[in-house]
C-alpha positions in Angstrom: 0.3 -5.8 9.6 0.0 -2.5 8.0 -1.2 0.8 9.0 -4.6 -0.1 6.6 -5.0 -3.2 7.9 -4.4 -2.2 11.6 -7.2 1.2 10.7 -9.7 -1.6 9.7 -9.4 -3.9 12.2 -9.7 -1.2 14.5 -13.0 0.1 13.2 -14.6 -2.7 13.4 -13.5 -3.8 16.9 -14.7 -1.1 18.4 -18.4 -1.9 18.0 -19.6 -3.1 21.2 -19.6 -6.8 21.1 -18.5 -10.1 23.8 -15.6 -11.0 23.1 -14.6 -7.1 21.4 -11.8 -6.3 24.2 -10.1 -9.4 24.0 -9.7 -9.2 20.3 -8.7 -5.6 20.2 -5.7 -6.5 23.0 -4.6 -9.0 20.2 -3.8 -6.1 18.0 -0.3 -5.8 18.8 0.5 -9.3 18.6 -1.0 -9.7 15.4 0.6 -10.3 12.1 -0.3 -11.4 8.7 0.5 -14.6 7.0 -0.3 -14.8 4.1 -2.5 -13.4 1.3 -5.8 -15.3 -0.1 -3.8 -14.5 -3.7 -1.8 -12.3 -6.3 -3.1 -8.2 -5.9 -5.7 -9.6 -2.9 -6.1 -7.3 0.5 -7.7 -10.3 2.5 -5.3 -11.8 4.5 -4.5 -14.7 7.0 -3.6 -13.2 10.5 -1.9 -15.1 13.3 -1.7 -14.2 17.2 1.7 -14.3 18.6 0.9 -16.0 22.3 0.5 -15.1 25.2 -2.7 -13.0 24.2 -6.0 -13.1 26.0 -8.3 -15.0 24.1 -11.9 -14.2 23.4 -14.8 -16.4 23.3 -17.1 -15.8 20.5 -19.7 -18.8 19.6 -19.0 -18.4 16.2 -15.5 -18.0 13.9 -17.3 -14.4 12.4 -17.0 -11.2 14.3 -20.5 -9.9 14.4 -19.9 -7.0 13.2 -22.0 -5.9 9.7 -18.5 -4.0 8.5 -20.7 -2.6 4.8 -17.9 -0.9 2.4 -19.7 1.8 0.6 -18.0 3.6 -2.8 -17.8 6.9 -3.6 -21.6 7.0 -4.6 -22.8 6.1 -1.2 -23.5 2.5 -3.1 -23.0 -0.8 -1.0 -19.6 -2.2 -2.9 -18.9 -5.0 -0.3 -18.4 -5.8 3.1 -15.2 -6.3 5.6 -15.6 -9.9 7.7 -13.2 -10.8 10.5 -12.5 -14.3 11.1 -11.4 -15.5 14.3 -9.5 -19.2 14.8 -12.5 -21.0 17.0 -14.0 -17.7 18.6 -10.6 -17.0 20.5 -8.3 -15.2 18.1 -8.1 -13.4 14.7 -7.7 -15.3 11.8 -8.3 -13.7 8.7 -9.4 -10.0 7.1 -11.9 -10.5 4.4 -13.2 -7.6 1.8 -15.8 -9.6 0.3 -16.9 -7.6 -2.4 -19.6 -7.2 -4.8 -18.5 -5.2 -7.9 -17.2 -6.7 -10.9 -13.3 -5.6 -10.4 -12.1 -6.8 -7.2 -10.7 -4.3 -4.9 -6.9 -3.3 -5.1 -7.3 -2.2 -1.8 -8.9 -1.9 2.0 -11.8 0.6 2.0 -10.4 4.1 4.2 -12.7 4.7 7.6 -14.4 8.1 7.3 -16.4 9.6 9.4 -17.2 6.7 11.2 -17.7 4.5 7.9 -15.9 2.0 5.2 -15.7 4.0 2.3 -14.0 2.5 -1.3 -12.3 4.5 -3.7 -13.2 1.9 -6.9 
């Protein structure tokens, strides 16, 4: 995982959710698998075992992760998918503009901000 990718997931696991500690102690034991395609930043994560597994009710982190652009305008959003609730699957930038993004938003001050 890179340092981007590693930043992101970060951010978002810090919001106070069940399940949050248990998917940020995965961090170190997490590395990505594959790309969802050519020039794409969402990627397929996988959990080296033994990690301590979380127990969300549902495969989405609820966390509402909005990527905003240099305008302050909503561009997207960051989702973080988890393999049955226990570990972390996937990083999404689901995004909303008509070029897709050629990379992760940066976190400032405490937000997702794009560079388009």
């Amino acid at each position: 995982m890179n340092s981007d990718e590693r930043t992101v997931l970060e951010h978002i696991l810090s919001a106070d959710f069940a399940g949050a500690s248990q998917l940020r102690s995965q961090l170190d034991r997490t590395e990505v698998i594959a790309t969802w395609g050519t020039g794409s930043v969402s990627v397929d994560l996988q959990v080296r075992e033994p990690c301590e597994h979380a127990a969300l009710s549902q495969a989405l982190v609820p966390v509402d992760a909005h990527v905003l652009g240099p305008s302050g305008a909503y561009v997207g959003e960051i989702l973080v998918w988890t393999e049955r609730g226990a570990t972390l699957a996937a990083l999404e930038f689901a995004w909303v503009t008509d070029e897709p993004p050629t990379s992760l938003p940066a976190v400032t001050d405490g937000r997702l901000a794009w560079q388009s």
